[in-house]
N, C-alpha and C positions, 0 to 999 in steps of 0.2 A: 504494500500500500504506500502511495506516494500523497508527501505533503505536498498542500496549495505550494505554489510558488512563494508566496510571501513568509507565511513559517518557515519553510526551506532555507530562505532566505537569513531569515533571523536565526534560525538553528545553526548556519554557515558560518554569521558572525559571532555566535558564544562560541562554537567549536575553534575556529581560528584565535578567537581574542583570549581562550583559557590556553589554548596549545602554547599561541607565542609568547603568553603569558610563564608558562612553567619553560620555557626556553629561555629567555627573562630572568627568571630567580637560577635558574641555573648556572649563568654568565654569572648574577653575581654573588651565587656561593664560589665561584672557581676565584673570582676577586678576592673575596674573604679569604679564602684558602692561602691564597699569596700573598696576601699582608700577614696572617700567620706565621708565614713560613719566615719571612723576610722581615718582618720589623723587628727593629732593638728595643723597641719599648715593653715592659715585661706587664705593663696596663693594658697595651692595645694587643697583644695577641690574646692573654688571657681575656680580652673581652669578645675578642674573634671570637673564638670557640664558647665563649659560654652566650652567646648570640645563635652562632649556628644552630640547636635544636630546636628552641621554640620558633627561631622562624622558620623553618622547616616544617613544620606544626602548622603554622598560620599560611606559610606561602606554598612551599613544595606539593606537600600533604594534599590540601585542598586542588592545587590548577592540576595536579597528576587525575586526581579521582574529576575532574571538573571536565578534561582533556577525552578520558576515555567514556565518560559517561555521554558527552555530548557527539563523541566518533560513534560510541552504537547507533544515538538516536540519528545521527548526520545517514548513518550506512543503512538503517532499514526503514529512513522514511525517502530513498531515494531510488531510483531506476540501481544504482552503483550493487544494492543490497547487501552484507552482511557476509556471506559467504560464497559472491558470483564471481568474482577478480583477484588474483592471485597481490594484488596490489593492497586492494582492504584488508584481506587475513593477513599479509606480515604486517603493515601499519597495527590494526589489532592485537598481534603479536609482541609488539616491539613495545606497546602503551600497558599491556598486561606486564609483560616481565619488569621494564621500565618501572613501575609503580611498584611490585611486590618487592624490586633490590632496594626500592625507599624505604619501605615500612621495616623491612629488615635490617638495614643502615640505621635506619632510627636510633638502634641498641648504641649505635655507634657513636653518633650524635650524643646522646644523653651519656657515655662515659667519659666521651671528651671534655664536658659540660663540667660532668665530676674534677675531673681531674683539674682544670684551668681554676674550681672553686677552690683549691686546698693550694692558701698561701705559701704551705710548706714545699709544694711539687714545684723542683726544679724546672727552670722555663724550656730545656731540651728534652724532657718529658713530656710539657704539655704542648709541642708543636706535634703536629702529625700531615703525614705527607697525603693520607687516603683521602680527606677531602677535596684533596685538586686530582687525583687520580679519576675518581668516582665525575667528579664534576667534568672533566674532560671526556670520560668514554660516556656520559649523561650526555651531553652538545654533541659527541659526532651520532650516538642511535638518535635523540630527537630529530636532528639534520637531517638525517637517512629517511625518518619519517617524513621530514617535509618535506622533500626531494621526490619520493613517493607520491605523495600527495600532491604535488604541481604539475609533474610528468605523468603519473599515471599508466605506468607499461602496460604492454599488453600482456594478455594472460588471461583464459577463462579459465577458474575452475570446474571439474563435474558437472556440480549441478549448475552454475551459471550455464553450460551449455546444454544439458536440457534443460533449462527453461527458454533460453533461444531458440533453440528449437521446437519445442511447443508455441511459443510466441508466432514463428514462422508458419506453423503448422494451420495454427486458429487464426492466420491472414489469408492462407489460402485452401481454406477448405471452402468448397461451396454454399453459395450461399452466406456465408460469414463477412462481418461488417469490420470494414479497418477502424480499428481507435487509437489515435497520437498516442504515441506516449510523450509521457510530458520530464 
């Protein structure tokens, strides 16, 4: 079932605007990550890292779940569908695993947190190199996505090609009536 053109519409712009959004907090946990790593100031990295989890919380968290909630609703209210294009299942793919390495990092996040809290931890303890790691190989898979998403290769799955084929079928069977698809 396909939406009117104008929810379509509006559905395109929250899916874009959360996508580029978590593409956004991404760049700038990799920023943070590098002022951790590199400042001499033993205030600003320990505020680096005890900043990282809860916004994480507040920005990550939310545009990841916000990204792939709005890619279902974008892929099965559209001709593209859900499971027809080899293109939507790994975009799909990429927004699932993407999001569950977050919630998993998470743990991660909140020990770094720990540890930037305890005056007594040496400041070569509490730098850690996994938030620009993570936040780099975060930017090239969301990339990958949007690249995806612009280009749109070819590729039917399965069933996207019987249901073209059914579609072709019920154009030319007699008697049967063409309807646009929209």
């Amino acid at each position: 079932m396909t939406m009117p053109p104008r929810l379509r519409k509006a559905a395109l712009i929250v899916h874009v605007t959360s996508s580029v959004g978590w593409l956004g907090a991404v760049l700038a946990f990799l920023a943070l990550s590098v002022i951790g790593l590199t400042s001499q100031d033993p205030v600003t990295v320990r505020g680096v890292y005890l900043v990282m989890e809860p916004a994480a919380w507040y920005a990550l968290v939310p545009l990841a779940f916000a990204a792939l909630l709005t890619g279902i609703v974008q892929s099965l209210g559209t001709p593209w569908g859900l499971f027809r294009h080899y293109w939507v299942l790994f975009k799909l793919l990429i927004n699932v695993v993407a999001t569950v390495v977050l919630l998993i990092y998470m743990g991660t996040f909140r020990s770094m947190a720990h540890m930037a809290a305890d005056p007594e931890a040496e400041l070569s303890s509490v730098r850690n190199f996994s938030p620009a790691l993570h936040s780099v190989l975060a930017l090239v898979v969301l990339l990958l996505a949007t690249i995806l998403a612009v280009y749109k290769p070819r590729g039917v799955t399965p069933l996207g090609q019987r249901k073209q084929r059914a579609q072709r079928e019920s154009r030319t069977a007699p008697g049967a009536v063409s309807v646009p698809q929209v």
